[in-house]
N, C-alpha and C positions, 0 to 999 in steps of 0.2 A: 745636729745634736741628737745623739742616742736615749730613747727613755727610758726609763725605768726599767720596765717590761723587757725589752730588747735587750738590755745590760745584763739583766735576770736569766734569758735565754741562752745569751751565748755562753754565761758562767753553768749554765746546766749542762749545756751540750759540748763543753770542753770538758766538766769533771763526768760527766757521761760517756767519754770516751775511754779507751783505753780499759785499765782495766785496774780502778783504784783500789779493790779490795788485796787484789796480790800485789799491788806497789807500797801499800798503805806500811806495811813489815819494816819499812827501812826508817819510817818515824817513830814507832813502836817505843822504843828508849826516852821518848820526848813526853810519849802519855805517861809514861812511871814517874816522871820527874816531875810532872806537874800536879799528878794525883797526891804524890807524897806532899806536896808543898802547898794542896787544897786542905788536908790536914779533915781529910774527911769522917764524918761518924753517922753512924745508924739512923736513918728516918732523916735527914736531909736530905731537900730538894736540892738539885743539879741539873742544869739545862748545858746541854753540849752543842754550842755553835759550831756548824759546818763538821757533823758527826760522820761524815762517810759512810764507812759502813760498821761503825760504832765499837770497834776491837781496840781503839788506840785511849776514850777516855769512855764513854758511856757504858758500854760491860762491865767492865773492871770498875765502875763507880758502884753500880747496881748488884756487882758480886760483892763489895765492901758493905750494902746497909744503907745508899742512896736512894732517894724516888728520883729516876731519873727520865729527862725529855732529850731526849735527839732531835737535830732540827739540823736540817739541810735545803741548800738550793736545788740541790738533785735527788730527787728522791727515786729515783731509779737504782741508787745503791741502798736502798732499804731492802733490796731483796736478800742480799747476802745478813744485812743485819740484823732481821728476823732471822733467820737461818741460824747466826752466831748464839743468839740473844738465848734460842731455843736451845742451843746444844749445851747454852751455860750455864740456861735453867733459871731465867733471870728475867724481872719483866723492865720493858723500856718502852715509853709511847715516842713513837719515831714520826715527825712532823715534819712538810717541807714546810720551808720558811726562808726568809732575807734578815741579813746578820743587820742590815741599817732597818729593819722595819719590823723590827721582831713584833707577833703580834698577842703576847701578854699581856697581863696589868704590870702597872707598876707594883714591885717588892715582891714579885712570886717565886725568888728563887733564893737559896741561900747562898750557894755557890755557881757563877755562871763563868764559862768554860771557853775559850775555844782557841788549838791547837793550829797554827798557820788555817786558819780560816776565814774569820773576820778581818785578817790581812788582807785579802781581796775582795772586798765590798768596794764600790768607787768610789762614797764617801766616807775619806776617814774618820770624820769628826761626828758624825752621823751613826756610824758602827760604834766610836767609844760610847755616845752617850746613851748608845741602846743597849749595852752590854753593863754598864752603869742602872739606865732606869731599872731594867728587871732586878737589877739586885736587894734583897732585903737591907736595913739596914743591920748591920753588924756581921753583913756577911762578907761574902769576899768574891771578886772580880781576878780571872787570871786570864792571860792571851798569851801566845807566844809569833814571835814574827823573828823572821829570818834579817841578819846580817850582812851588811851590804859589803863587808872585808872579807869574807869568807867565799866558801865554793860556792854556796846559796845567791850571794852577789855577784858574783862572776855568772854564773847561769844567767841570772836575769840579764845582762850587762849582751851577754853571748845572743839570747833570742831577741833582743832590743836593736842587734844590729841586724837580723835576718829577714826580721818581722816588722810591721808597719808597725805604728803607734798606736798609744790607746787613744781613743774621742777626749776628744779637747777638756770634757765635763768628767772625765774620770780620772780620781787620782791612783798612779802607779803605787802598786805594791810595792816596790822597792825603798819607798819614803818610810815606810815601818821599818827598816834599815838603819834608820838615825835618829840617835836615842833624844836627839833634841825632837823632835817629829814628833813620837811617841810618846816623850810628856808634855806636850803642848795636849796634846788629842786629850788624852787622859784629866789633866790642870780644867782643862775644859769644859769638860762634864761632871767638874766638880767635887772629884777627888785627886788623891796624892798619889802616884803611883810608885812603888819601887821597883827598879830596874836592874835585873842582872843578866850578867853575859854568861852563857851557857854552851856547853859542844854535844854531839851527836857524831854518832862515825855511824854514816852509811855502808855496808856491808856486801860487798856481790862477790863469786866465785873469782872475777878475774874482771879487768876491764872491759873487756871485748863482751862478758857478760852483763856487766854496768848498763853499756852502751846498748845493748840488746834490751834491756830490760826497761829503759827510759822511753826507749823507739816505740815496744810493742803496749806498755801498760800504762806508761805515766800519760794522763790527756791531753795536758798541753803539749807534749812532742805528736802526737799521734794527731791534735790539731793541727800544727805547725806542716804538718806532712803533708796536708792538703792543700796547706799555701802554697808551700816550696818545692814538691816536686815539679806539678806542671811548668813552675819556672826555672826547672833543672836545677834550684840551689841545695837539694834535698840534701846530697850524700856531700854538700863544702858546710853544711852545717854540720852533718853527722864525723864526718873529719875532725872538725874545729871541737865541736863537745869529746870528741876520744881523747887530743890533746889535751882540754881542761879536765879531764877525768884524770888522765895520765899525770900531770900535773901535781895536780891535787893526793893523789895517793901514796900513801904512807906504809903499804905493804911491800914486803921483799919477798913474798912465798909465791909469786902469781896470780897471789887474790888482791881483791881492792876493798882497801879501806879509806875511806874521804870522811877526814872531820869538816863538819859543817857547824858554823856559830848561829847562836840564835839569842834571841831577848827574851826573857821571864819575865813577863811585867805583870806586877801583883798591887791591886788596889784595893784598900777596906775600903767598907762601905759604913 
């Protein structure tokens, strides 16, 4: 059984790979959608779980009139978001941290945040109630987790067959997938959550560029590389993902557009 620690590590050193500040662009549409619906104002605190490198809700929270905290497991992508933070003229205290062990008081935030993030913490019910405790009351709780019907589900479905399993003690990201799941987690921690189904269209020059760009920037492929080449299955996965890419796309110009579904789950506090 994997600890804490070790769980903490390998989630640093996969979203340490690659290159999430130039991948982060194709979620980009998902931060607008959630800010609009945090229904933000001036001098409210926001804490952004699994902020990356803080372009997708932390900036643009902080350029609205929030005090806002970024908290990640990797903080190796704070360098880009000071960088950002600076060029947007915006301040934001950037904290590493664990979305199930956030280390606040209880009710320090008004608004707490986090964008396919807190989807991978290993315990689910553990991350709701910690994204729950920090919230003040009368404030508001928003998460977004990816759709297990969608290309975001087929992806996982695609590396699940490539890649070993997660340890026995962690639960898969893909259970955020199923809106029975996700209000259970939420029912839990002892609010009501509402749940709605939402799309995204990821955007690349062309498939062959899609592909390119998952390979070199996104972490988990650029993990997954180091599983699967030495066992020669590198390029039956890179095949298998063109096809669901291929698949998936709704463009007839040569470029690729893949809509991808996702959950808005919204809970007062």
């Amino acid at each position: 059984m994997a600890t804490t620690e070790e769980l903490r590590g390998r989630a640093r050193a996969t979203w340490a790979a690659g290159d999430w500040d130039r991948f982060a662009r194709v979620v980009a549409p998902v931060g607008a959608r959630v800010l609009e619906r945090a229904e933000l104002e001036p001098g409210l605190d926001l804490l952004d779980v699994g902020t990356g490198s803080g372009g997708n809700i932390a900036i643009p929270a902080a350029l609205g009139g929030a005090k806002v905290v970024g908290l990640d497991v990797t903080p190796e992508l704070f360098e880009h978001a000071r960088r950002h933070a600076a060029d947007a003229g915006v301040q934001v205290e950037w904290v590493e941290g664990d979305a199930q062990q956030l280390q606040f008081p209880d009710a320090s935030f008004d608004r707490v945040i986090s964008t396919f993030g807190a989807m991978f913490a290993p315990d689910h019910a553990g991350a709701a109630a910690e994204l729950v405790r920090v919230c003040r009351p009368g404030g508001r709780v928003l998460m977004t987790t990816w759709i297990n019907d969608g290309f975001a589900g087929e992806l996982f479905k695609l590396t699940g067959a490539f890649l070993p399993p997660p340890p026995p003690d962690v639960e898969p990201p893909p259970l955020w997938g199923v809106e029975a799941h996700a209000r259970e987690m939420f029912t839990a921690a002892g609010v009501s959550p509402e749940i709605t189904r939402e799309l995204v269209i990821f955007r690349f020059a062309s498939v062959d560029d899609a592909v390119r760009e998952y390979a070199d920037d996104f972490g988990p492929f650029v993990m997954a590389r180091k599983v699967l080449e030495p066992q020669g299955r590198w390029d039956e996965f890179m095949a298998a993902f063109h096809d669901l890419v291929s698949r998936f796309n709704a463009a007839e110009d040569g470029s690729a557009e893949i809509e991808s579904a996702y959950f808005l789950i919204t809970a007062e506090r």
